[in-house]
ZAKOLDREN-499580 format. One record per residue (C-alpha): residue in three letters; residue number from 1; x, y, z. Coordinates in steps of 0.2 Angstrom, whole numbers, padded with zeros to 4 digits. Layout:
REM ZAKOLDREN-499580
+---------+-----+-------+-------+-------+
: residuo : num :  east : north :    up :
+---------+-----+-------+-------+-------+
:     ALA : NUM :     X :     Y :     Z :
...
+---------+-----+-------+-------+-------+
This chain:
REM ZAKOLDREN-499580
+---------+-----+-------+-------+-------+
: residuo : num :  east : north :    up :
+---------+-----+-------+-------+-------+
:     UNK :   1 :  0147 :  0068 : -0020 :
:     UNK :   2 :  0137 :  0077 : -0010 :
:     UNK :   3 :  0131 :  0074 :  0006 :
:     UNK :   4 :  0109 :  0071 :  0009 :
:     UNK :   5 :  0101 :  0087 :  0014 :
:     UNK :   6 :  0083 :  0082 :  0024 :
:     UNK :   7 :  0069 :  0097 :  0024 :
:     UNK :   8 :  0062 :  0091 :  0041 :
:     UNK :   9 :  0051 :  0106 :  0044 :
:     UNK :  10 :  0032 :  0103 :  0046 :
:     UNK :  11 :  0019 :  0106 :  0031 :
:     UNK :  12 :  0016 :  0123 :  0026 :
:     UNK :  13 :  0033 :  0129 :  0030 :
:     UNK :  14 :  0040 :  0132 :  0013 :
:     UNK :  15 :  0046 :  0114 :  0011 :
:     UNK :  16 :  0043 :  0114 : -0009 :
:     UNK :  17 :  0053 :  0132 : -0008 :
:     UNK :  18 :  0066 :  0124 :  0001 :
:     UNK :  19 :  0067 :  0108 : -0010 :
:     UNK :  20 :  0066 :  0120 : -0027 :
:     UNK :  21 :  0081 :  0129 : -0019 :
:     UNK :  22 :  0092 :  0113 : -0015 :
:     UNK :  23 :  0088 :  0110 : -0035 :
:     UNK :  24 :  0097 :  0127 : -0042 :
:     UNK :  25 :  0110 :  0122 : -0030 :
:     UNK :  26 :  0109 :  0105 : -0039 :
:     UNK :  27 :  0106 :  0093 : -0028 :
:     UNK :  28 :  0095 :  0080 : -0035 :
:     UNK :  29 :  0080 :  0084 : -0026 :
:     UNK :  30 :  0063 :  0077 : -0021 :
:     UNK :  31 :  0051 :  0089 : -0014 :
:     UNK :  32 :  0035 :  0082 : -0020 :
:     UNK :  33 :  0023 :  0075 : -0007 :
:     UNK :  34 :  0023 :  0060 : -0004 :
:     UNK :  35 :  0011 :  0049 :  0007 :
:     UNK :  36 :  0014 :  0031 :  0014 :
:     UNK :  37 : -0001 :  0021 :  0017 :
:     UNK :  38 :  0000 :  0018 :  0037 :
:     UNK :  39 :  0006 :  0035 :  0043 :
:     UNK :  40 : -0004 :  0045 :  0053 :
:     UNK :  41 :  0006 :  0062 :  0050 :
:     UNK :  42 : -0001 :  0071 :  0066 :
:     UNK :  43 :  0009 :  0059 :  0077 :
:     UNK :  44 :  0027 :  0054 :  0074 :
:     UNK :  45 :  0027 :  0035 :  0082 :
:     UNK :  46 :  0038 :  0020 :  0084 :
:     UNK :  47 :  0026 :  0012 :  0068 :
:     UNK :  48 :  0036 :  0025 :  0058 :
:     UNK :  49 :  0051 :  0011 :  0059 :
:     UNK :  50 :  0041 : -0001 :  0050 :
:     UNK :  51 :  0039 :  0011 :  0036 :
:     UNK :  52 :  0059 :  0017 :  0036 :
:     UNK :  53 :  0062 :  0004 :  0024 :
:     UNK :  54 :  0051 :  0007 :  0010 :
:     UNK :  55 :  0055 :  0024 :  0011 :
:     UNK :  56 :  0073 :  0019 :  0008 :
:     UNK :  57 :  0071 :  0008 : -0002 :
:     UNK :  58 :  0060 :  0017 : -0016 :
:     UNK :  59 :  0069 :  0035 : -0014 :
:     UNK :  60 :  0082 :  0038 : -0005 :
:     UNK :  61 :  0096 :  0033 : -0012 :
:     UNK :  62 :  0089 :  0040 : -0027 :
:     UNK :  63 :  0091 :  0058 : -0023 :
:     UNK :  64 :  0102 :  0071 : -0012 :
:     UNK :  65 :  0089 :  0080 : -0005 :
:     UNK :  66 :  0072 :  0077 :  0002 :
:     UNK :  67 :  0058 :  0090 :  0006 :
:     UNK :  68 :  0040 :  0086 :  0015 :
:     UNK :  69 :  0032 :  0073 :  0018 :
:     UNK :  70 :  0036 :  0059 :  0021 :
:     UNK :  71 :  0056 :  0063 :  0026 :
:     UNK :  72 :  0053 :  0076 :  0038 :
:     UNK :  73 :  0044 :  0060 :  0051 :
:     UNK :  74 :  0059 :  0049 :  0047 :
:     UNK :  75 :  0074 :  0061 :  0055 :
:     UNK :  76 :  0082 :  0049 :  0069 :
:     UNK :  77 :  0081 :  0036 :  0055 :
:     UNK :  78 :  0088 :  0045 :  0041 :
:     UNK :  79 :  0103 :  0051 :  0052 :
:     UNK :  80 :  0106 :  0036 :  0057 :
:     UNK :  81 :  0105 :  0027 :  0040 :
:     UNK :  82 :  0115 :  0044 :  0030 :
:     UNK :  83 :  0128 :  0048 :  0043 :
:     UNK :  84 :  0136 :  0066 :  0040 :
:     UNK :  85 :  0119 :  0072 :  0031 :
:     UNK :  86 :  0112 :  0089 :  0034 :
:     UNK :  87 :  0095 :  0095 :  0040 :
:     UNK :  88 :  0083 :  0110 :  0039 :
:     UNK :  89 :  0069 :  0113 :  0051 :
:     UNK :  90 :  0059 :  0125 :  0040 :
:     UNK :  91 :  0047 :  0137 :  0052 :
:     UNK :  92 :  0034 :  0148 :  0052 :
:     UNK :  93 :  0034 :  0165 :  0064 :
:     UNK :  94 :  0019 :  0159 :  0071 :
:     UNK :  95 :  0009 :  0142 :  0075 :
:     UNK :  96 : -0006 :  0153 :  0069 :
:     UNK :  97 :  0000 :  0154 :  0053 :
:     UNK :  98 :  0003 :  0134 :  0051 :
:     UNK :  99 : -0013 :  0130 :  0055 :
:     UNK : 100 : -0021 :  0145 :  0044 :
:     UNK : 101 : -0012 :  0140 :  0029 :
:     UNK : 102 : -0017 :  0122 :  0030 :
:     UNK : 103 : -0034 :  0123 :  0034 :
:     UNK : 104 : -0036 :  0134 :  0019 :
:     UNK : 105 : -0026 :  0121 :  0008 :
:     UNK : 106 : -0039 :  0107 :  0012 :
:     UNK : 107 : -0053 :  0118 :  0009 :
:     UNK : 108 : -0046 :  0123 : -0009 :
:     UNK : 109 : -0045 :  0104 : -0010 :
:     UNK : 110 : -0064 :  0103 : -0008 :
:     UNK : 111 : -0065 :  0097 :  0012 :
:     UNK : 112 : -0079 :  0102 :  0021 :
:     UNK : 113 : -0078 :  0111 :  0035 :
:     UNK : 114 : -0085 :  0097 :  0045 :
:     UNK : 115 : -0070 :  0087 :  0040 :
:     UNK : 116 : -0056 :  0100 :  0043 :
:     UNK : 117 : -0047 :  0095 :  0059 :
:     UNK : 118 : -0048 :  0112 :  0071 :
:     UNK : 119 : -0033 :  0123 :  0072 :
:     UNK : 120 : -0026 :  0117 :  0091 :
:     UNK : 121 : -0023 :  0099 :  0081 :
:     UNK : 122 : -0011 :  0108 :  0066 :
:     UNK : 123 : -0004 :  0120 :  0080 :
:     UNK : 124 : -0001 :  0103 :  0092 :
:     UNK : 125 :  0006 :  0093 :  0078 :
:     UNK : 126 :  0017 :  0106 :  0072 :
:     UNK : 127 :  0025 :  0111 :  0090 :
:     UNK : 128 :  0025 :  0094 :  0094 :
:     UNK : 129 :  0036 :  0090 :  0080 :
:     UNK : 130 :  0048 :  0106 :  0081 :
:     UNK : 131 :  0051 :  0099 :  0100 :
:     UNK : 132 :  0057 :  0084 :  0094 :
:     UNK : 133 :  0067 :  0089 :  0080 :
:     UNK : 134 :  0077 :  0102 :  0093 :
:     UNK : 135 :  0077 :  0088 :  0107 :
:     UNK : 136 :  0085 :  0076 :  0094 :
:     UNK : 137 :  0097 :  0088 :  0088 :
:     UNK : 138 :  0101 :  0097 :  0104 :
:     UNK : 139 :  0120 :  0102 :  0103 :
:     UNK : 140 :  0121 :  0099 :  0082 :
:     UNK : 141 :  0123 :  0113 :  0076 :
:     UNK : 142 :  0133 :  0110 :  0061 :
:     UNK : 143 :  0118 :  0097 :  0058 :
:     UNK : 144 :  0101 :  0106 :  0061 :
:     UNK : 145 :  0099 :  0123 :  0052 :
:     UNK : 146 :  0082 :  0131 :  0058 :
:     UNK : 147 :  0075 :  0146 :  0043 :
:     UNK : 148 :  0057 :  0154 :  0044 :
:     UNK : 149 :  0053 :  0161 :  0026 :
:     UNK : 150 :  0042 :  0172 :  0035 :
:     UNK : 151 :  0053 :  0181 :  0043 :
:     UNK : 152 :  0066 :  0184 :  0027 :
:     UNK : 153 :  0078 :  0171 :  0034 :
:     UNK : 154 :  0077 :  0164 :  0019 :
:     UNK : 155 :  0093 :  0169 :  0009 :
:     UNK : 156 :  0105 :  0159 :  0000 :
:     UNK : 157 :  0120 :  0164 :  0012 :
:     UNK : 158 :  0114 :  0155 :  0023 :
:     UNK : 159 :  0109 :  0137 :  0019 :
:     UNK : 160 :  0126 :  0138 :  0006 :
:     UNK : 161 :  0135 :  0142 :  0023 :
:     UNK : 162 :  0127 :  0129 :  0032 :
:     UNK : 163 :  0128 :  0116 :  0017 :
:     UNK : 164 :  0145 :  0122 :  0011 :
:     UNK : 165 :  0138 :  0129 : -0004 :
:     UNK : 166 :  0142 :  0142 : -0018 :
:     UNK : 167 :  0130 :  0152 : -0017 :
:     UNK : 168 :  0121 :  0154 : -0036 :
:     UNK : 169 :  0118 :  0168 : -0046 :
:     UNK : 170 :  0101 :  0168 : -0044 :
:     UNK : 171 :  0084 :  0173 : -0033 :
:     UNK : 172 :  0078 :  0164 : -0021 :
:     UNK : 173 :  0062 :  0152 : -0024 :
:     UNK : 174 :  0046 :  0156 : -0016 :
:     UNK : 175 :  0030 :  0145 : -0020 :
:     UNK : 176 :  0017 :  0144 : -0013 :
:     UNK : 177 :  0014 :  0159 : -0006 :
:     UNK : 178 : -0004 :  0167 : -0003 :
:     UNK : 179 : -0005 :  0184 : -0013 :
:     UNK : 180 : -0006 :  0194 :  0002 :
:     UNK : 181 :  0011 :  0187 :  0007 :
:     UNK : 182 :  0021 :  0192 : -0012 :
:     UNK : 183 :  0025 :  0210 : -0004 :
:     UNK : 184 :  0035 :  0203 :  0012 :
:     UNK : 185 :  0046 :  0193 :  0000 :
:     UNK : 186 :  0064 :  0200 : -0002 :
+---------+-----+-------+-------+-------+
Protein backbone atom coordinates (compact mmCIF):
# COMPACT_ATOMS: atom_id res chain seq x y z
CA UNK A 1 0.00 0.00 0.00
CA UNK A 2 1.24 3.20 -0.60
CA UNK A 3 1.70 5.76 1.67
CA UNK A 4 -0.84 9.50 1.42
CA UNK A 5 0.81 12.09 -0.78
CA UNK A 6 -0.73 15.76 0.45
CA UNK A 7 -0.37 18.82 -2.38
CA UNK A 8 -0.16 21.39 0.25
CA UNK A 9 0.87 24.26 -2.14
CA UNK A 10 -1.47 27.42 -2.32
CA UNK A 11 -3.96 27.89 -5.43
CA UNK A 12 -2.72 28.46 -8.65
CA UNK A 13 0.53 26.62 -8.13
CA UNK A 14 -0.16 23.80 -10.40
CA UNK A 15 -2.00 21.71 -7.68
CA UNK A 16 -4.49 19.86 -10.52
CA UNK A 17 -0.93 19.19 -12.43
CA UNK A 18 0.45 17.77 -9.54
CA UNK A 19 -2.59 15.69 -8.45
CA UNK A 20 -2.94 14.46 -12.40
CA UNK A 21 0.64 13.47 -12.09
CA UNK A 22 0.19 11.46 -8.80
CA UNK A 23 -2.73 9.73 -10.97
CA UNK A 24 -0.19 8.31 -13.86
CA UNK A 25 1.88 7.21 -10.86
CA UNK A 26 -1.36 5.57 -9.75
CA UNK A 27 -2.06 6.72 -6.75
CA UNK A 28 -5.85 7.21 -6.19
CA UNK A 29 -6.04 10.67 -6.39
CA UNK A 30 -8.31 13.66 -5.58
CA UNK A 31 -7.33 16.83 -6.96
CA UNK A 32 -10.64 18.58 -7.56
CA UNK A 33 -11.52 21.65 -5.49
CA UNK A 34 -13.18 21.24 -2.81
CA UNK A 35 -14.71 23.97 -0.52
CA UNK A 36 -15.93 23.27 3.19
CA UNK A 37 -18.59 25.55 4.34
CA UNK A 38 -16.84 27.60 7.24
CA UNK A 39 -13.29 28.02 5.85
CA UNK A 40 -12.16 31.11 5.28
CA UNK A 41 -9.21 30.08 2.94
CA UNK A 42 -7.20 33.40 3.22
CA UNK A 43 -6.38 32.51 6.90
CA UNK A 44 -5.36 29.15 8.02
CA UNK A 45 -6.92 29.04 11.80
CA UNK A 46 -7.48 27.03 14.95
CA UNK A 47 -11.53 26.63 13.43
CA UNK A 48 -9.77 24.57 10.76
CA UNK A 49 -9.82 21.59 13.70
CA UNK A 50 -13.36 21.57 13.77
CA UNK A 51 -13.52 20.86 10.20
CA UNK A 52 -10.54 18.01 10.20
CA UNK A 53 -13.00 15.57 10.78
CA UNK A 54 -15.40 15.86 8.08
CA UNK A 55 -12.77 16.18 5.77
CA UNK A 56 -11.56 12.82 6.99
CA UNK A 57 -14.37 11.40 7.27
CA UNK A 58 -15.79 11.98 3.57
CA UNK A 59 -12.39 11.62 1.71
CA UNK A 60 -9.49 10.81 3.10
CA UNK A 61 -9.29 7.48 3.59
CA UNK A 62 -10.75 7.25 0.26
CA UNK A 63 -7.81 8.06 -1.76
CA UNK A 64 -3.78 8.16 -1.67
CA UNK A 65 -3.35 11.59 -2.74
CA UNK A 66 -4.92 14.82 -2.20
CA UNK A 67 -4.33 18.09 -4.17
CA UNK A 68 -5.98 21.83 -3.49
CA UNK A 69 -8.29 22.84 -1.63
CA UNK A 70 -9.21 21.88 1.19
CA UNK A 71 -6.02 19.53 2.02
CA UNK A 72 -3.44 21.89 1.57
CA UNK A 73 -5.13 24.09 5.06
CA UNK A 74 -5.12 20.73 6.99
CA UNK A 75 -1.08 19.87 7.01
CA UNK A 76 -0.37 19.64 10.96
CA UNK A 77 -3.58 17.53 10.99
CA UNK A 78 -3.05 15.26 8.21
CA UNK A 79 0.53 14.46 9.42
CA UNK A 80 -0.70 13.76 12.49
CA UNK A 81 -3.68 11.65 11.53
CA UNK A 82 -1.46 9.76 8.16
CA UNK A 83 1.91 9.24 10.05
CA UNK A 84 4.86 8.54 7.29
CA UNK A 85 2.75 10.48 4.57
CA UNK A 86 4.48 12.63 2.13
CA UNK A 87 3.93 16.40 1.24
CA UNK A 88 4.45 18.87 -1.67
CA UNK A 89 4.52 22.60 -1.32
CA UNK A 90 3.82 23.53 -4.97
CA UNK A 91 5.35 27.18 -5.89
CA UNK A 92 5.27 29.86 -7.98
CA UNK A 93 8.70 31.94 -9.07
CA UNK A 94 7.09 34.78 -7.93
CA UNK A 95 4.09 35.95 -5.47
CA UNK A 96 3.19 38.28 -8.54
CA UNK A 97 2.33 35.53 -10.51
CA UNK A 98 -0.11 34.00 -7.73
CA UNK A 99 -1.91 36.82 -7.34
CA UNK A 100 -1.95 37.45 -11.34
CA UNK A 101 -3.38 34.12 -12.02
CA UNK A 102 -6.06 34.15 -9.60
CA UNK A 103 -7.43 37.48 -10.13
CA UNK A 104 -7.81 36.46 -13.62
CA UNK A 105 -9.51 33.12 -12.72
CA UNK A 106 -12.34 34.96 -10.83
CA UNK A 107 -12.81 37.36 -13.54
CA UNK A 108 -13.26 34.49 -16.08
CA UNK A 109 -15.65 33.20 -13.52
CA UNK A 110 -17.73 36.42 -14.09
CA UNK A 111 -16.52 38.59 -10.63
CA UNK A 112 -16.56 42.10 -11.01
CA UNK A 113 -13.72 43.91 -10.27
CA UNK A 114 -15.36 45.49 -7.33
CA UNK A 115 -15.53 42.02 -5.79
CA UNK A 116 -11.99 40.76 -6.66
CA UNK A 117 -9.81 41.00 -3.43
CA UNK A 118 -6.41 43.29 -4.40
CA UNK A 119 -3.40 41.54 -5.28
CA UNK A 120 -1.41 42.30 -1.61
CA UNK A 121 -4.39 39.80 -0.10
CA UNK A 122 -3.43 36.74 -2.61
CA UNK A 123 0.30 37.62 -2.26
CA UNK A 124 -0.21 37.74 1.90
CA UNK A 125 -2.30 34.65 1.81
CA UNK A 126 0.09 32.83 -0.22
CA UNK A 127 3.49 33.95 1.68
CA UNK A 128 1.81 33.49 4.77
CA UNK A 129 0.96 29.89 4.05
CA UNK A 130 4.38 28.99 2.46
CA UNK A 131 5.95 30.35 6.03
CA UNK A 132 4.02 27.99 7.75
CA UNK A 133 4.22 25.10 5.74
CA UNK A 134 8.40 25.54 6.01
CA UNK A 135 8.07 26.44 9.80
CA UNK A 136 6.09 23.09 10.28
CA UNK A 137 8.27 21.07 8.35
CA UNK A 138 11.57 22.61 9.36
CA UNK A 139 14.13 19.85 9.41
CA UNK A 140 11.77 17.14 7.28
CA UNK A 141 13.26 16.92 4.46
CA UNK A 142 12.36 13.49 3.56
CA UNK A 143 8.76 14.83 4.34
CA UNK A 144 8.34 18.31 2.54
CA UNK A 145 9.18 18.33 -1.20
CA UNK A 146 9.04 22.06 -2.50
CA UNK A 147 8.63 22.22 -6.81
CA UNK A 148 7.74 25.40 -8.82
CA UNK A 149 6.42 24.38 -12.35
CA UNK A 150 7.50 27.75 -13.40
CA UNK A 151 10.83 27.26 -13.03
CA UNK A 152 10.81 23.60 -14.89
CA UNK A 153 11.38 21.81 -11.47
CA UNK A 154 8.67 20.07 -12.45
CA UNK A 155 10.13 16.51 -13.63
CA UNK A 156 9.20 13.08 -12.80
CA UNK A 157 12.75 12.30 -11.27
CA UNK A 158 12.00 14.22 -8.78
CA UNK A 159 8.69 13.69 -7.07
CA UNK A 160 9.49 9.53 -7.98
CA UNK A 161 12.70 10.24 -5.92
CA UNK A 162 11.08 11.90 -3.29
CA UNK A 163 7.95 9.41 -3.24
CA UNK A 164 10.08 6.45 -4.08
CA UNK A 165 8.60 6.03 -7.23
CA UNK A 166 9.30 4.51 -10.78
CA UNK A 167 9.32 6.95 -12.81
CA UNK A 168 6.59 6.30 -15.87
CA UNK A 169 6.98 6.23 -19.39
CA UNK A 170 5.37 9.27 -19.95
CA UNK A 171 5.08 13.41 -20.10
CA UNK A 172 4.68 15.34 -17.51
CA UNK A 173 1.08 16.88 -16.95
CA UNK A 174 0.65 20.53 -17.37
CA UNK A 175 -3.14 22.17 -16.98
CA UNK A 176 -3.94 24.91 -16.64
CA UNK A 177 -1.69 26.90 -18.02
CA UNK A 178 -2.31 30.47 -19.64
CA UNK A 179 -1.16 30.21 -23.50
CA UNK A 180 1.49 32.46 -23.14
CA UNK A 181 3.08 30.22 -20.68
CA UNK A 182 2.80 26.65 -23.39
CA UNK A 183 6.34 27.61 -24.69
CA UNK A 184 8.24 27.64 -21.20
CA UNK A 185 7.07 24.10 -20.64
CA UNK A 186 9.71 21.35 -21.00
Amino acid sequence: MKNKVFCIGMFKTGTTSLGMALEKLEYASTYDYWPLEGIDDWLEDESLNEKFYEIVKLKAYYYDAFADSPWLFFYKQLDQWFPNSKFILTLRSKPENVADSDIKMWKREGAEDINIPPSEKFINRYNEHNKRVREYFKGRPDDLLEICFEKGDAKWDDICEFLGDPIPNCAFPHTNISPDKLDKIK
